[in-house]
N, C-alpha and C positions, 0 to 999 in steps of 0.2 A: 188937427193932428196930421204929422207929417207919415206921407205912404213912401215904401218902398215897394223894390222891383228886385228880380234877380235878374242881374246882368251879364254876368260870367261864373262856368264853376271849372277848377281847376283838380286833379289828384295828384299829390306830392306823391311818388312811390315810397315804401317804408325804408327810413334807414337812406333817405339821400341826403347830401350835404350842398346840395345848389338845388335852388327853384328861381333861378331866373327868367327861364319861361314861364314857368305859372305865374310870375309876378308881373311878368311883363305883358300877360294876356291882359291881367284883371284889372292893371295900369290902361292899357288900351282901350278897355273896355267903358272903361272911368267908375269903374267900382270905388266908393267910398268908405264903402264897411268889408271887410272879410271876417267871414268865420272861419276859425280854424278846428277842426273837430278832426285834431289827430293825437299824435306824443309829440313831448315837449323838443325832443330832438327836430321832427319834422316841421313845426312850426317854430324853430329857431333859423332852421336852415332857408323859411318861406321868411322871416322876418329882416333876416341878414340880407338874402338876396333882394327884396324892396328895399332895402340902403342901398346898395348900388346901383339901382337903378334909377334912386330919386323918386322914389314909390311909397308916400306916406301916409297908409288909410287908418281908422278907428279899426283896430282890430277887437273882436269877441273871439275867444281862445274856452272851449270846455274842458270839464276839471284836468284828464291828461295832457293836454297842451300848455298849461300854463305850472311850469316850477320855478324857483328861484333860479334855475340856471339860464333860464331862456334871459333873465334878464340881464344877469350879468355880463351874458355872452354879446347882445346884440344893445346895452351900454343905450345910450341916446334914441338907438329901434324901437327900445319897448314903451317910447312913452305914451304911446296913444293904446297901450297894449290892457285889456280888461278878461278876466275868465270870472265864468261862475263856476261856483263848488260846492259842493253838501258837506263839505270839512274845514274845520278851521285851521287855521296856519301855527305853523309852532311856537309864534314871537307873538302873539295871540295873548289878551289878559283876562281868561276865563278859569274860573276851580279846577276844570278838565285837563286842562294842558297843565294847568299849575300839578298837580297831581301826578302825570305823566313823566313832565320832565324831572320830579322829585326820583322817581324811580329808574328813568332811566340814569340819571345822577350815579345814582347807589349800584346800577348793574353795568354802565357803560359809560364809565366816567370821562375819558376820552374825545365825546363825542359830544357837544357841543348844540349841535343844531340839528334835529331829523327834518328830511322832509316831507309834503303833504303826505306823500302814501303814508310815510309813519303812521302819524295822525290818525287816517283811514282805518292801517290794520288794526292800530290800537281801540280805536271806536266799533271794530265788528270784534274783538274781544271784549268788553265791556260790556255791550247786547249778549254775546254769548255766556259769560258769567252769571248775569242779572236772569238768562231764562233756561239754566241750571239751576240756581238757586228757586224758581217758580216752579220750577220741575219736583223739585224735591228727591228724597231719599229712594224710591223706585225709578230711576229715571229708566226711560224704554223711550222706540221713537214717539210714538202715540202723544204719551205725555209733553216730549218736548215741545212737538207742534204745538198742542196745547199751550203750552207756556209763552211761546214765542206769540200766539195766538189773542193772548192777555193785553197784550201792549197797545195800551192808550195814551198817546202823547209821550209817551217815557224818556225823561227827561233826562240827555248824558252833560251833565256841570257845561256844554256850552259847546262839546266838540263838535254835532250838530245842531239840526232843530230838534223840535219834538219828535218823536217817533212812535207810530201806529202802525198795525199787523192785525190781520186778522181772517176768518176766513175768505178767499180767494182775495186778499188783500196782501198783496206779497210785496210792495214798492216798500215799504217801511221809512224809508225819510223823503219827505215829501218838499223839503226846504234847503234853498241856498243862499249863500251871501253871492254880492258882487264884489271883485275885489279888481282893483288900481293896480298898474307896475307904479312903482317906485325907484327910481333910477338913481337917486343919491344912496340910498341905504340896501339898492340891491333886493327887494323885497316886492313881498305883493300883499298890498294892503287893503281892507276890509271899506268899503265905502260905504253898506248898507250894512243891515239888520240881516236875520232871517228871516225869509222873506219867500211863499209859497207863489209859484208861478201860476197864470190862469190858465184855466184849458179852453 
């Protein structure tokens, strides 16, 4: 089994569009791996500035750092570029999205392609529906928790993993895919499964 170390940590400020010094610390430093655990803007702006600098590491991006724009923007940057995420992606062939983009068809016909946050908010209304409907006819808060409370494995067609709730059990999806940049198609694609991390 291969160990790592931490070798350098840099802060992009939020909202810059050059990190040529943080890239060029973590270059010097001979960092091989970066994580990036910001928004996609500030890990575009960290991945652009390692192309100018000739700074080519395995990047790990979590779920707000990595959207389709990063890739498009940084083109040949994002190929070593991987996030994980508790959501699946819109081009995604699961009942969930299949369902999703049905409707959004019919109310925002326009609009072609949402991204992950879609996804997302649309998956915490679907939990939220499914634990109204558990709720029943008196809904008050009491009950809701209860309902939300019910959730074992609760299966949403694919848009997450499973999902459990319960008391002082508040994380609710416990699963992520790893997903690939994709540089010809612009995309970030799915490598694995769902897939629960060890603690």
């Amino acid at each position: 089994m291969r160990h790592t170390k931490l070798v350098g940590e840099v802060i992009v400020s939020p909202g810059a569009i050059d990190a040529t010094s943080e890239a060029l610390i973590l270059k010097m430093a001979g960092c091989d791996y970066v994580l990036l655990h910001t928004t996609t803007g500030n890990a575009t702006a960290f991945v652009r500035s390692a192309m100018k600098i000739g700074y080519d590491p395995m990047y790990l991006g979590t779920k707000y750092a990595g959207a389709e724009d990063l890739v498009r923007l940084t083109g040949d940057g994002s190929k070593n570029f991987h996030i994980v995420n508790s959501f699946s992606r819109w081009y995604e062939n699961v009942p969930g999205i299949t369902k999703m983009k049905e409707i959004n068809s019919k109310y925002n016909p326009k609009k072609n392609e949402q991204p992950s946050w879609f996804v997302q908010g649309w998956t915490h209304s679907v939990v939220l529906v499914e634990a109204l409907k558990r709720a029943g006819k008196d809904l008050n808060r009491e009950g809701l928790i209860k309902a939300y409370e019910s959730f074992k494995d609760f299966k949403t067609d694919g848009l997450t993993g499973p999902i459990t709730l319960g008391p002082g059990m508040r994380t609710g999806g416990e699963y992520v895919k790893l997903y690939k940049a994709d540089v010809q198609n612009k995309r970030l694609i799915a490598i694995t499964d769902w897939m629960k991390p060890s603690k």
